[in-house]
N, C-alpha and C positions, 0 to 999 in steps of 0.2 A: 441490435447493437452488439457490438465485441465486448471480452473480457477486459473492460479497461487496465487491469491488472498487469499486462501482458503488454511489448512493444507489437505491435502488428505494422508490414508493411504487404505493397500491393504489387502487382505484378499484371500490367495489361499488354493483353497481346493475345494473340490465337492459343489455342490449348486442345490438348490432347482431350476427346476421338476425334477432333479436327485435323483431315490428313495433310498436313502441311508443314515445313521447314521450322517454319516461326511457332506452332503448337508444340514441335516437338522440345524445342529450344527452351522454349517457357515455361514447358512442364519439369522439361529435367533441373533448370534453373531453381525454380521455386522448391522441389525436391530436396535440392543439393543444398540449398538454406534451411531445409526444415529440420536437415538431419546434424546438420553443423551445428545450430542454435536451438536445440528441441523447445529454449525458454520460450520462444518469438514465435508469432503469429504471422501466417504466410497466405495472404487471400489472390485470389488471379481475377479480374474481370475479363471474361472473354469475348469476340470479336465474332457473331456470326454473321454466314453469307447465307442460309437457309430460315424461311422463318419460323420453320420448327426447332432451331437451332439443334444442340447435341445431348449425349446422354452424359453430362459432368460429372466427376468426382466431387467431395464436398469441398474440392479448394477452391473449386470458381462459387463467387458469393457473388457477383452480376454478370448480365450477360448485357450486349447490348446487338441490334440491330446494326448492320455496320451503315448501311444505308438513311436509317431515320435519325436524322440532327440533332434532334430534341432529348434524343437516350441517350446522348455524349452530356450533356448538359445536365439529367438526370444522374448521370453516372459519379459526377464532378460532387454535386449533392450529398450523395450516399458515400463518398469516398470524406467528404470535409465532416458530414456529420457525426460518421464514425470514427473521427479522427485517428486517420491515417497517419501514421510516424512518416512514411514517404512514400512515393508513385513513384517502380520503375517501369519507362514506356519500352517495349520492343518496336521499332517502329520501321516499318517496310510499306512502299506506299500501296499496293494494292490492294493491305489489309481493313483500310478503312473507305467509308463511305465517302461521297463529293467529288469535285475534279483534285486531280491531283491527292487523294484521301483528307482534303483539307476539314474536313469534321471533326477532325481529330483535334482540333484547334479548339472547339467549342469545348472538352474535356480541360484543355488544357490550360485555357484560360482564366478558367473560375476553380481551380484546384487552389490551397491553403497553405499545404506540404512542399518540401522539397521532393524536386523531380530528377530523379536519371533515367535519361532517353539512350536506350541503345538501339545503334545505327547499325541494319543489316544491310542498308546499300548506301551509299557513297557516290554519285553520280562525278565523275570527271567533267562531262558536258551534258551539262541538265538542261532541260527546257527552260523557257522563263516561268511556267505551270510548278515545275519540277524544282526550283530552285528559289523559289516563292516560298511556298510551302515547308521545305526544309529549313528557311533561313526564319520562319515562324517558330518552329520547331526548337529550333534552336533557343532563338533567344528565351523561349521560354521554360528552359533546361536548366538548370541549376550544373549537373556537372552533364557532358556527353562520352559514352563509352564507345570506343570504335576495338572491332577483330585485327585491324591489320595496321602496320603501319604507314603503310601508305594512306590509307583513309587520313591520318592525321595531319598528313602534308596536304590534303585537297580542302580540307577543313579549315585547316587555317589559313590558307593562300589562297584558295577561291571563294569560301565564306564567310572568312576575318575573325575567326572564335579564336579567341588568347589560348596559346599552347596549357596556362595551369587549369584550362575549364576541358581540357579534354583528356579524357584516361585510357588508356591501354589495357585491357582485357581479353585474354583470349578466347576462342572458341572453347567449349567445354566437351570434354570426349569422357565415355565412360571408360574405366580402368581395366582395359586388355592386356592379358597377361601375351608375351613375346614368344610364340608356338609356331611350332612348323606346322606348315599349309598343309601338309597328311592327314593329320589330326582329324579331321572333321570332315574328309574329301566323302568317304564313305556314305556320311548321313545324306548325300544329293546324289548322289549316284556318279559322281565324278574321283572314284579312287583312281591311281593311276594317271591320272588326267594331267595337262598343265590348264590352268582355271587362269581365264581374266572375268573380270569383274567390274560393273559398273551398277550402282545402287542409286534408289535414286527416285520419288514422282515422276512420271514421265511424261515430256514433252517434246516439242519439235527443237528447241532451244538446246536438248542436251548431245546435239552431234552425233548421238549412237550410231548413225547410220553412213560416218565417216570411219569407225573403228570393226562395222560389218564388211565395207568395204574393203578394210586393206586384210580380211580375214583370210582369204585365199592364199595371199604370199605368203603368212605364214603359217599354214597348214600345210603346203607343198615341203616346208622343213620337218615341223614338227604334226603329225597326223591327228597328234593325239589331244591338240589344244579346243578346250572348248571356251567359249565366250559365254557369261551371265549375266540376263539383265534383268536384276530386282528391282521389284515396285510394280506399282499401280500407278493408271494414268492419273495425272492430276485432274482431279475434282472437277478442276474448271474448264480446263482442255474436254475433260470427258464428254462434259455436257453440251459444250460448242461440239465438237465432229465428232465424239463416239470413241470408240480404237483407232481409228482410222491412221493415226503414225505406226502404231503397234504394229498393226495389219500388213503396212508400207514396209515395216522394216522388216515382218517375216518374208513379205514376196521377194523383197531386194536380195535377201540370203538363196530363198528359191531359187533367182534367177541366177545366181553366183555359182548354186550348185553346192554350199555350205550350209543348208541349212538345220546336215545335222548334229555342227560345231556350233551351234545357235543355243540359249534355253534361256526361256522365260517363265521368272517367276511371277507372276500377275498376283502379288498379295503385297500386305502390307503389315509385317513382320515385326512381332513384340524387339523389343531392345535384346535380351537374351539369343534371339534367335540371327536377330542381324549379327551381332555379332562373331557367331558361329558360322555364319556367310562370310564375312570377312577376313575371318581366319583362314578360311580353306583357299582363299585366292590366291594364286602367285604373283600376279600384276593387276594393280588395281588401274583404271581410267578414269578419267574426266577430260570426253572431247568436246566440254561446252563451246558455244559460237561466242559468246559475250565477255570480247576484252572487259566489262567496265564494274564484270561481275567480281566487289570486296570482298565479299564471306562464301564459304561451302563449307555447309555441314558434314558432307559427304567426304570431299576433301579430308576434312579433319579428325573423323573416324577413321580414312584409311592411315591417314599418318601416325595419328595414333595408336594401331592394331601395327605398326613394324612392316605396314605394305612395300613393295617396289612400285612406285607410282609412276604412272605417264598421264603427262596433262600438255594441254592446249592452255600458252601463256594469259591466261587471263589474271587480273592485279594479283587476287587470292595466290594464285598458282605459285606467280612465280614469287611472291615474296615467301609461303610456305616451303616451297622445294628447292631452296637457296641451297647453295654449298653441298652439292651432290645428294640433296637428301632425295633427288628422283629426278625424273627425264621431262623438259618441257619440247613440245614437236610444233611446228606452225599451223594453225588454224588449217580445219579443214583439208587437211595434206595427209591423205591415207597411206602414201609409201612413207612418208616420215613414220607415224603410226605402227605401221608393219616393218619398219627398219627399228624402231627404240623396241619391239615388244620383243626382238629377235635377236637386237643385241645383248637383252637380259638374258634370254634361255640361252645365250651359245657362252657367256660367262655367270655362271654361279657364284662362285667366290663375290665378284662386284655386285650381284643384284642382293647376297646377304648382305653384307657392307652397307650399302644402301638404306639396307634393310632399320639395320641401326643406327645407323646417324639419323634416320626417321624417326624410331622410336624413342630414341635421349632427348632428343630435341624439344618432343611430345609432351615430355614428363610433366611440364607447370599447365599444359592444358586437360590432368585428371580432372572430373567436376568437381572434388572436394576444396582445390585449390584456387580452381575458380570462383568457388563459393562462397569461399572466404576474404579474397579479392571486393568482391562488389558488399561485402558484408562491411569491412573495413572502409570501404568509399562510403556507405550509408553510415556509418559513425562519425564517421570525417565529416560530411554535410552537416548532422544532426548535429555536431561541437559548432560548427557554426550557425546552425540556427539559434542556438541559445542567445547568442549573442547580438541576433537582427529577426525582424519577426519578416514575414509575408504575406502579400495580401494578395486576390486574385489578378492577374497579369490580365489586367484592363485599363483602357486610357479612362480620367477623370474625364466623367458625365458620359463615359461611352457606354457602360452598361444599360443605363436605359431604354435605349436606343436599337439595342439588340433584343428584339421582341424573343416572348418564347411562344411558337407559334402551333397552330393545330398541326395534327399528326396529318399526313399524308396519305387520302382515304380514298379508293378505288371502286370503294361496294357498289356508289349510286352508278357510276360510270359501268362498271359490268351488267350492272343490273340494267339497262338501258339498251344495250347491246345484245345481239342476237348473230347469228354466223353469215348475217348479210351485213351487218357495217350497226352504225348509232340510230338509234329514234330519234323522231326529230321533240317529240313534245313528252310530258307527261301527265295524265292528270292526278295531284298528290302527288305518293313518291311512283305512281305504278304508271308504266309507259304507255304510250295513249299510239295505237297500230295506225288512230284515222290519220295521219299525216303521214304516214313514213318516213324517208330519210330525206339529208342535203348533203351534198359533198361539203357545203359550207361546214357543218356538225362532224364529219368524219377528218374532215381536214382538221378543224382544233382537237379533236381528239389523237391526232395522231401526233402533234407537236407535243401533248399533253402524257403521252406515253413513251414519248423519246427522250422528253427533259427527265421524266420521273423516275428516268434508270440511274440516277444518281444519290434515288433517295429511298427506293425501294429493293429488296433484297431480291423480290419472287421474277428473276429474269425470267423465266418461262413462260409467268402469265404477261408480261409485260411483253414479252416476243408474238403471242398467241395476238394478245390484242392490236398489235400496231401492224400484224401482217396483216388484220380483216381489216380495218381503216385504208392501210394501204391498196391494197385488192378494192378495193371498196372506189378510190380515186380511181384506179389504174380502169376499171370498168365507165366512169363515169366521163372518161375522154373519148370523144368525138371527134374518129380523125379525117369527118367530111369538114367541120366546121375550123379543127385548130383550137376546141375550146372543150372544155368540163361542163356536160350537162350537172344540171346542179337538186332537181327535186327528183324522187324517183318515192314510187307510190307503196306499199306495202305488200301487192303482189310484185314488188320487183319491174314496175314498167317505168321510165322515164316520161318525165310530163314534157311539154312544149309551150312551157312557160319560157319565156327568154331567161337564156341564163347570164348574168348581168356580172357587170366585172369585177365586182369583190368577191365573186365567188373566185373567177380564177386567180387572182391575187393572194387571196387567202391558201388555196388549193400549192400553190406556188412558195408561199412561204414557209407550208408545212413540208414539201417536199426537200428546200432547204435544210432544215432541221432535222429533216430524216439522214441524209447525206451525212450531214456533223456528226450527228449524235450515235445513228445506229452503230450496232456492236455487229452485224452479219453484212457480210458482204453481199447478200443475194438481194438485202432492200435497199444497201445502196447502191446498187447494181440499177432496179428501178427506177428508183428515185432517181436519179440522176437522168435516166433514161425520160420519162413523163416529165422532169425540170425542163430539159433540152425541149422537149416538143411545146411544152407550153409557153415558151419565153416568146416567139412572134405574135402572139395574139396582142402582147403588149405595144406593139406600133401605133397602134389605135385608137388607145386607153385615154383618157382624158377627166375621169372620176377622179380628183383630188385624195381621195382613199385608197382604192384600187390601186394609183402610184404609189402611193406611202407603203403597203402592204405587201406589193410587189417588190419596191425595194429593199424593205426588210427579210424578205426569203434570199434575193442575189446576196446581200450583207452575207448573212450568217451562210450562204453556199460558200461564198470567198473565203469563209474561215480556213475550210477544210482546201479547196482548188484555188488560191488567190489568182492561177493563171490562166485560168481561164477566158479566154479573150473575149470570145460569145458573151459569156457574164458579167465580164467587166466592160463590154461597150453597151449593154442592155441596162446593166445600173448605173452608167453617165447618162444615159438617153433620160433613163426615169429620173433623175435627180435633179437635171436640170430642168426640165418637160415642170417637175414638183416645185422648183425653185422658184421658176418663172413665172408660175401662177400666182405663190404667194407673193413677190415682187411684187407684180400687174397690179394685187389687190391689197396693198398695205395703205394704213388707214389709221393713223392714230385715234382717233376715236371707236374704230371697230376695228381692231387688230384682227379679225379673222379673213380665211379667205373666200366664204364664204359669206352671202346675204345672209343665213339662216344657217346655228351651230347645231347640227341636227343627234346625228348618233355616232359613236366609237370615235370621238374627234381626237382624240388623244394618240391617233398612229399617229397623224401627222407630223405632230412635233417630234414624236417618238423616232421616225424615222429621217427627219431632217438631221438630228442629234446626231442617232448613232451614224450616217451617212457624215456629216460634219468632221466628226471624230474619225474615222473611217481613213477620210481623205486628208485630214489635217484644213479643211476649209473654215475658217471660223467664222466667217460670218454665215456661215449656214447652220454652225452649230448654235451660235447666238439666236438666230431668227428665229430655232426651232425650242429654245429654252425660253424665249419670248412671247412664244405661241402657249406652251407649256403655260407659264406663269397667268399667264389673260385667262387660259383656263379654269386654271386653280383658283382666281381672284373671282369668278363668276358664277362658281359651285359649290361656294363656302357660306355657311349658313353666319349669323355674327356670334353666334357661341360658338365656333372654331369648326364645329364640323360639317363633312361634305353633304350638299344638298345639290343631287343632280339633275339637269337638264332632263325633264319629263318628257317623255314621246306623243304626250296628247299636246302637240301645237309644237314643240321644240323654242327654240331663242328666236327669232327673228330682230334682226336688227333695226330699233326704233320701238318696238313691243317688249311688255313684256314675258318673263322667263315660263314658262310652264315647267310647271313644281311635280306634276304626277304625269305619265305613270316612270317611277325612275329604274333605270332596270341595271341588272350587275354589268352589262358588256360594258357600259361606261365607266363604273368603279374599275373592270379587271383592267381595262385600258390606260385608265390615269396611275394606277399603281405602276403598270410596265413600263410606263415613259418617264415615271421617276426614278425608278430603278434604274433607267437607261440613262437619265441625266446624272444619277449619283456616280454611275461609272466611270461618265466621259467627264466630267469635274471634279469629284471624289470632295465636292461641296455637302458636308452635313445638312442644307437644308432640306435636299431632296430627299436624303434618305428618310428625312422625318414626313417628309408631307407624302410620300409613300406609305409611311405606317400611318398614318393619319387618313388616306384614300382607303388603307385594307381594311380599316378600324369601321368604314359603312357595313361591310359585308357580316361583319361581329357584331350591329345593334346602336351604332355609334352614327346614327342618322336623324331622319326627320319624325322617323313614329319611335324613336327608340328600341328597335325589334329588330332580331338578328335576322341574317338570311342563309347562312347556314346553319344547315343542319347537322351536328353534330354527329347523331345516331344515325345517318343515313348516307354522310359523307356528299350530299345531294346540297344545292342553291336553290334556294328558290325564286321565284320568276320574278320579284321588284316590287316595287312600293307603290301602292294606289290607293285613292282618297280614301278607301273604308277598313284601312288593314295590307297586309301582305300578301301578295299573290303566294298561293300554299304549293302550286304547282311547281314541281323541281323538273323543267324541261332539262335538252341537251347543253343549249347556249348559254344558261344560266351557270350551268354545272362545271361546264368546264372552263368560264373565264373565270371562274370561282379559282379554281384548279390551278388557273396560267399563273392570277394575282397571286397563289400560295406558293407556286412553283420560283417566283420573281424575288418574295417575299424571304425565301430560303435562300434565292443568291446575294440577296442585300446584305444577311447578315454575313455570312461568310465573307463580304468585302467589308465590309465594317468591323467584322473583326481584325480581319490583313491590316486595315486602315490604323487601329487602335496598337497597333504594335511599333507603326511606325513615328503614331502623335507622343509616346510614353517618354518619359523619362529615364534612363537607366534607373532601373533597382538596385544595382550593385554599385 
């Protein structure tokens, strides 16, 4: 607990040794308050992408997982119980975990405090993801800080925030004293020299290799100009391809024939030292590509060190280097580039000038000023909180309903797994060789590794694992038959068991999901590739599941290719083909469409829905909410909880139910199709009788006894007359997986949802 004695406020957002924009910002931020107000308490929570996270100072007092949900929620906890005077958010969407970083919602929602959310990007044309998200954000913002003014025109005209909830703050620059570029030319080995300058993470995004290019024109004047590119690649670039821009942009110099007016500094340089870099430059750049980029830090240290700047009009740019305070060139245009760098050396007198109207300009953006700026908005809020209290920004009775759910666990699922693909069985939690695999098993596993990159930090293992699944399918296609052998033995041989159509439907829907979800383009390179060859085998299909299953992979391909014409005459073929059946066999007394409700009956509906919704057909989205409901009415014990259709004998119609053995695919299934119903109707019943289907797999069943394994992160095989089956097979483990994966987007739309049932607070 804190010195209650003392005001304490927070500060979330990335932080230094995290090498990034928003660390650096946060860290100088919280700084520049500590030393303004030494009375007041300044804690940071910070944001990692690693799950060893970093080596903090003691100003971060939590750290959270950016990935895992339930640390945003935890976070919210530790921040109200230690009663935080106020939460300011930095918020940039890449820094947080979910689509769109929408987890950040789960902090936000159950905070106590007044919030200021500062805005480092500003979308002009947001996605509906993107502008979702933000307009959550928002509302749930007490006051919002924006860098630029234009940010304030796009805030309140494309996202309707009252001009007195938004404040003007500048970027903060440390205080550089106005020195001639000589000064410090020495320390880099550039005395003498004329020095450009560009600082900076390094990515493909920052055009450098448009300001490479136009380096020859003006070398041919001036011999003696070298160009500097500071930094270290970004973090996360590094990790997807290595140097590889780095690399690109020394050959391009090579091939120029300038590469030895080129110098790369490859570090990531204390504040003292950048500075010292900034000083020695004569022209500073920024040829970023991204008109729609609001803030640069980078930008705003040069301005404020008295640089000559040339930039590429992006918003930042040009509302910064207004009124001759620098040179704005058009996107991507190297002789513009090489024409502003040339008109500054062939006039001195103007690139001083320049120089200055830069620097005066600068002065309210010292961090001292700045710091007393958001010091005096956190007073301002804080006078009015006296005055009206706050409660966490949740719709009445919607907390409930937003489960706090198990962490997101990997172990059993590795431990299962060998560098040929999944086991198929296990005995206990230890994997059992005599069966080997199914592309059935590696196919849900690989759906199960593409959804979990939104919840999991460790991309690496998460890459490792869904390229062997994948390999794992890409092997088990047979392109005598057109189809995916589906058992294959533990020496690696496939059997000659018929391979039956839920396997390539399943196989196919995972391939979908690979396509959307993957981050590397070499598996949706695949995928896509194995998608296309598997789609004909579907001519033939006539298993009422197998269609349901199949059409849910075409659904969720269309997310990513909706044009695809192949996939969109293949999922009218299945749609109707699925339609038609259940028509043929509707039956008021037996709404199913089958004699006998056997296993994983819950695509069906599942996919009628989202297929409904899809197309806008409602009466298919009805039939399939229909189907849903008969379900639900037939697997409910009369003490409220799910009692599922047993596999020793199943339903038959006219008989009765068989009560054992009941196994998880049928729980993870009825959760998915509620999920999918809460979606396409955004009807609170479904979200509950989702948590009420997850609540079997927790103990909330017919022996009262969980089937997850906590410690093991492992499901175990289902309920039978004498106890619970102990063995945590593949199937078991990963509908486990799907339903908790389902279970994590429910809430996240139940939170969206609860934003929009509220009542204004103000």
């Amino acid at each position: 607990m804190r010195n209650t004695n003392s005001e304490t406020f927070s500060l979330v957002g990335n932080y230094l040794p995290r090498l990034c924009g928003i660390a650096t910002f946060t860290t100088d931020l919280l700084q520049s308050m500590a030393r303004e107000t030494p009375d007041k308490a300044y804690w940071a929570v910070a944001m990692n992408d690693t799950p060893g996270g970093y080596e903090y100072p003691r100003d971060v007092r939590f750290e959270i997982n950016q990935n895992r949900f339930q640390e945003y929620r935890l976070a919210a906890d530790f921040l109200n119980m230690n009663r935080i005077e106020l939460v300011c958010l930095q918020h940039e969407y890449g820094i947080f975990g979910g689509p769109y970083g929408k987890h950040i919602l789960a902090l936000l929602h159950n905070l106590r405090m007044p919030v200021v959310t500062t805005l480092h990007t500003v979308l002009q044309n947001p996605d509906v993801g993107q502008k979702e998200t933000l307009e959550e954000i928002l509302y749930a913002s007490d006051k919002v800080v924006t860098m630029s003014k234009h940010a304030e025109d796009i805030l309140h005209d494309l996202y309707a925030v009252e001009r007195e909830r938004i404040v003007f703050i500048p970027h903060g620059i440390p205080d550089i004293q106005f020195i001639d570029p000589n000064y410090y030319k020495d320390q880099f080995g550039v005395e003498g020299k004329k020095v450009l300058l560009t600082f900076g993470l390094l990515s493909p995004g920052k055009g450098i290799e448009n300001v490479i290019d136009a380096l020859p024109m003006v070398v041919r004047r001036y011999p003696e100009t070298v160009y500097i590119v500071l930094g270290v690649t970004h973090p996360h670039v590094k990790w997807e391809s290595g140097e590889s821009y780095r690399i690109a942009l020394q050959q391009r110099a090579r091939a120029l024939g300038i590469e030895k007016h080129l110098m790369f500094h490859n570090r990531f340089v204390s504040l003292e030292k950048l500075c010292e870099f900034i000083i020695c430059a004569d022209v500073y750049i920024t040829p970023y590509l991204n008109r729609e980029q609001i803030t640069s830090g980078t930008l705003a240290y040069a301005v404020g060190a008295g640089k000559a700047v040339i930039s590429t009009p992006y918003r930042y740019a040009e509302e910064m280097l207004a009124d001759g305070r620098g040179k704005l060139v058009p996107f991507a245009d190297t002789e513009a580039i090489a024409g502003a760098v040339l008109e500054l050396f062939d006039d001195p007198v103007e690139m001083n000038a320049m120089r200055k109207r830069a620097y005066k300009y600068s002065r309210n953006m010292v961090w001292n000023t700045v710091a007393r700026s958001y010091l005096d908005l956190f007073t301002e809020l804080k006078q009015e909180r006296l005055t009206r209290s706050r409660t966490a920004v949740q719709a009445p009775g919607l907390r409930p309903q937003v489960m706090d759910l198990p962490e997101i666990k990997l172990n059993h699922l590795q431990l299962l797994s060998d560098d040929t693909g999944i086991l198929q069985h296990a005995r206990f939690m230890i994997p059992s060789r005599e069966h080997g695999y199914t592309a059935d098993d590696n196919a849900r596993a690989l759906i199960v590794t593409m959804l979990a990159q939104d919840y999991i930090a460790d991309a690496n293992l998460l890459d490792q694992m869904s390229c062997r699944y994948l390999s794992f399918l890409d092997h088990a296609y047979d392109a005598n038959t057109g189809r995916f052998r589906n058992y294959m033995s533990y020496n690696r041989r496939w059997s000659h068991r018929s391979d039956y159509e839920d396997c390539q439907a399943r196989v196919l829907w995972s391939l979908g999901v690979s396509v959307v979800h993957s981050r590397k383009d070499s598996q949706i390179g695949m995928a896509m590739d194995l998608f296309e060859r598997a789609l004909p085998a579907f001519d033939n299909f006539r298993s009422p599941r197998a269609l349901a299953t199949g059409l849910l992979g075409i659904l969720t391909y269309r997310q990513r290719f909706s044009g695809d014409r192949n996939a969109r005459r293949y999922g009218e073929m299945i749609l109707d083909r699925l339609y038609t059946i259940c028509s043929e066999n509707e039956d008021i007394e037996w709404p199913w469409i089958e004699e006998t409700a056997t296993y994983e009956n819950s695509r069906i509906p599942q996919a009628l829905i989202a297929a409904g919704y899809d197309a806008g057909r409602r009466e298919i989205l009805d039939k399939g909410l229909e189907m849903l409901d008969w379900l639900l009415s037939v697997q409910r014990d009369p003490s409220g909880h799910l009692t599922l259709i047993g596999n020793r004998g199943w339903y038959r119609r006219g008989k009765s139910k068989a009560r054992f053995d009941q196994q998880p695919v049928e729980a993870g299934s009825l959760v998915e199709a509620c999920v999918e119903a809460y979606s396409a109707t955004r009807d609170p019943r479904w979200a509950q009788e989702a948590a009420s289907c997850f609540e079997w797999f927790l103990g909330r069943n017919d022996l009262q006894a969980p089937l997850y394994d906590y410690v093991t992160g492992g499901c175990r095989d289902g309920l039978q007359p004498g106890g619970v089956n102990q063995n945590q097979g593949a199937e078991s483990t990963l509908v486990w997986l799907m339903a908790l994966l389902a279970m994590y987007r429910r809430n996240q739309r139940l939170m969206s949802a609860g934003k929009k049932k509220q009542a204004s607070r103000r």
